[in-house]
C-alpha positions as CSV (number, residue, x, y, z in Angstrom):
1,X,-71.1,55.7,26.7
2,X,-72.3,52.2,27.6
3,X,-72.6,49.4,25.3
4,X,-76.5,50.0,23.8
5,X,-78.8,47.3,22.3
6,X,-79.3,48.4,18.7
7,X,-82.4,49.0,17.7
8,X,-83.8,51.2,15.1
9,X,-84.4,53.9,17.4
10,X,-81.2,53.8,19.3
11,X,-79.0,53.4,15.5
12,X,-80.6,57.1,14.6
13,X,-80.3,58.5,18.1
14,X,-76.3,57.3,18.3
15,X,-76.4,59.0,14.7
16,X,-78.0,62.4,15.7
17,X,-75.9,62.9,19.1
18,X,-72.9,62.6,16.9
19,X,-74.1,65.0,14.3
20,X,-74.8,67.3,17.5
21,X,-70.9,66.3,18.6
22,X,-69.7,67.1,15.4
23,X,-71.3,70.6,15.0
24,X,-70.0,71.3,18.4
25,X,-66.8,70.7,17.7
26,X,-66.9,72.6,14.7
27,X,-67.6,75.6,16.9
28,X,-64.5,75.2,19.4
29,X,-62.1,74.4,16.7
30,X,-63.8,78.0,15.3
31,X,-63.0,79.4,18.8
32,X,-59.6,77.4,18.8
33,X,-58.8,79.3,15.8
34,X,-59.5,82.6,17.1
35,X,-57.7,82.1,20.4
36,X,-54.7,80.8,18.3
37,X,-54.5,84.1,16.3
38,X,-55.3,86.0,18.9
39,X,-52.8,84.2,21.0
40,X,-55.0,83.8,24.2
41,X,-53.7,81.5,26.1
42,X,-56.6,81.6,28.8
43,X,-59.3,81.0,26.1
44,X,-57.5,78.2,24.1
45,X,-57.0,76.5,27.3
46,X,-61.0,76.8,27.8
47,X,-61.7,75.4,23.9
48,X,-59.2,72.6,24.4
49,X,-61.5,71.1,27.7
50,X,-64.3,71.4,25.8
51,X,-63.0,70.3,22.1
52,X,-61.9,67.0,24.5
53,X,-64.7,65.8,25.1
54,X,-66.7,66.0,22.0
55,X,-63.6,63.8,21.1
56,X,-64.0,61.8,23.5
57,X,-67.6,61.4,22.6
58,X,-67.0,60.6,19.1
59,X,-64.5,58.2,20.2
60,X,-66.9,56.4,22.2
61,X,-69.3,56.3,19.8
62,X,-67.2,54.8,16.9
63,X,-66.5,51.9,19.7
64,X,-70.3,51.5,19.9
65,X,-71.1,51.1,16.4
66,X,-67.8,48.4,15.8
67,X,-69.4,46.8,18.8
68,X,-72.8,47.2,16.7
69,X,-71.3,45.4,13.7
70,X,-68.9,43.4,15.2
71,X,-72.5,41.1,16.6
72,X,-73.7,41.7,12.8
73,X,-70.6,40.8,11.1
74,X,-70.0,37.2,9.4
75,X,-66.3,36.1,8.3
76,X,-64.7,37.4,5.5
77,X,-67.5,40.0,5.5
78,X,-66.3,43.9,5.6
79,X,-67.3,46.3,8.5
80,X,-68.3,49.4,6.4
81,X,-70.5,46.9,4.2
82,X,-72.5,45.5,7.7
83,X,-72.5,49.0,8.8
84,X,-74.0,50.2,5.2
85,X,-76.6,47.4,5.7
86,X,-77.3,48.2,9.3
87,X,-78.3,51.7,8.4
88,X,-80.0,51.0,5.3
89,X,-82.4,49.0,7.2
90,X,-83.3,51.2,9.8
91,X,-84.6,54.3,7.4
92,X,-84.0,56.8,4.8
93,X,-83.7,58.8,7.2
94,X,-80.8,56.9,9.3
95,X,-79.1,57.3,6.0
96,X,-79.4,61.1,5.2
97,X,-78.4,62.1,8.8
98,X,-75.3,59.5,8.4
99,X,-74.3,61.3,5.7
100,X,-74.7,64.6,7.4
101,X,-72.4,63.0,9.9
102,X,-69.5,61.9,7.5
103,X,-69.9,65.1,6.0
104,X,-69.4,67.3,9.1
105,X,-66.5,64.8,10.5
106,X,-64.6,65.8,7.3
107,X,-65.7,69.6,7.7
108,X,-63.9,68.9,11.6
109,X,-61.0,67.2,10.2
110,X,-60.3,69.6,7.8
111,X,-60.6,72.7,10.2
112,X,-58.3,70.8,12.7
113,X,-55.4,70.6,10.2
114,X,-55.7,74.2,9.7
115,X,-55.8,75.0,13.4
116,X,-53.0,72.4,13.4
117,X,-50.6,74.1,10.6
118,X,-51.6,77.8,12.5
119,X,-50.3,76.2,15.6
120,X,-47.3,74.9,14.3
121,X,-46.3,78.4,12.7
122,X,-46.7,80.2,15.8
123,X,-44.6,77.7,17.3
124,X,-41.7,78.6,14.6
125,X,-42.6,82.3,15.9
126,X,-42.1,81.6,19.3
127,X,-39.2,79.1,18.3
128,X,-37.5,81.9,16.5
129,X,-38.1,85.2,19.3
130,X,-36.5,82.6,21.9
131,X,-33.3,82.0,20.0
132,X,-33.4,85.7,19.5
133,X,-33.6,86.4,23.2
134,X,-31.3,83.5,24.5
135,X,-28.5,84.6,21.7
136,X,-29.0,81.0,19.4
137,X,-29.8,82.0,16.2
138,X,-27.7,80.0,13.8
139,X,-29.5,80.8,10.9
140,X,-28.2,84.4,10.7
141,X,-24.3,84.5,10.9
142,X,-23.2,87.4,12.0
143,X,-19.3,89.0,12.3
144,X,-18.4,90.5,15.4
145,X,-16.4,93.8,16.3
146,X,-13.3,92.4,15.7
147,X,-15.0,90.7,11.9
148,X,-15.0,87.3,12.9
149,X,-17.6,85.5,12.1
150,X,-20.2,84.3,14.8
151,X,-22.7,81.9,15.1
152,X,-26.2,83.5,15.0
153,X,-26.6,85.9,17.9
154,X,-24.4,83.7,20.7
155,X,-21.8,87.0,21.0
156,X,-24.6,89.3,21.4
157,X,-27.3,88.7,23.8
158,X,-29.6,90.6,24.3
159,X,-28.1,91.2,28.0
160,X,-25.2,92.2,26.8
161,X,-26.7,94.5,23.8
């Protein structure tokens, strides 16, 4: 995204193509979610492309509107409060679909720690049937034939079982 003059117009366009970013990614981190229960590989692969750039998007938008302020901005005077002004001024309209925005970038955020915590349990499963196959499990002592005690599954791999 190139640096844009703002103008009324092109404040409530940059506004709606993020709204449109942000219900986007709501979808992929929908699909992200399925693919991560569903443990598909292939399709999480496909969500994470296109999850990417909608972030990049957003990410290149929130440089265009501290760019925006940044020229509006006098010392000692807070960003959010320009921005605030910025939008108040273009229409009521500006403000109800910023608002939408924030809204659905906390709707994303929120769905992406949950996507986030499922990922990092099915690591832990994967984490866990790894020591299981490579005989490292030292969270579960065992005693071997002769009834020493060993270390997790290092005396009984599952080559050897």
């Amino acid at each position: 995204m190139t640096q844009t003059a703002l103008t009324q117009e092109s404040l409530q366009q940059h506004i709606r193509q993020d709204i449109s970013a942000c219900r986007n990614l709501l979808q992929f981190l929908e699909q992200e979610r399925e693919a991560l229960k569903a443990r598909d590989v292939d399709k999480l692969e496909e969500v994470i492309q296109n999850k990417s750039a909608n972030l990049l998007h957003l990410e290149q938008s929130a440089r265009q509107r501290s760019a925006w302020v940044a020229k509006q901005q006098k010392p000692k005077e807070k960003a959010e409060v320009v921005w605030q002004t910025l939008i108040r001024a273009t229409s009521p309209e500006a403000q109800r679909e910023w608002d939408e925005f924030r809204g659905l970038l906390r709707q994303c955020q929120e769905q992406n720690e949950i996507n986030g915590k499922l990922l990092a349990r099915n690591q832990q499963v994967f984490s866990r049937l790894l020591a299981i196959v490579r005989g490292r499990d030292e969270n579960d002592p065992l005693y071997n034939a002769k009834g020493g005690r060993g270390a997790g599954y290092n005396f009984q791999k599952l080559g050897e079982a």
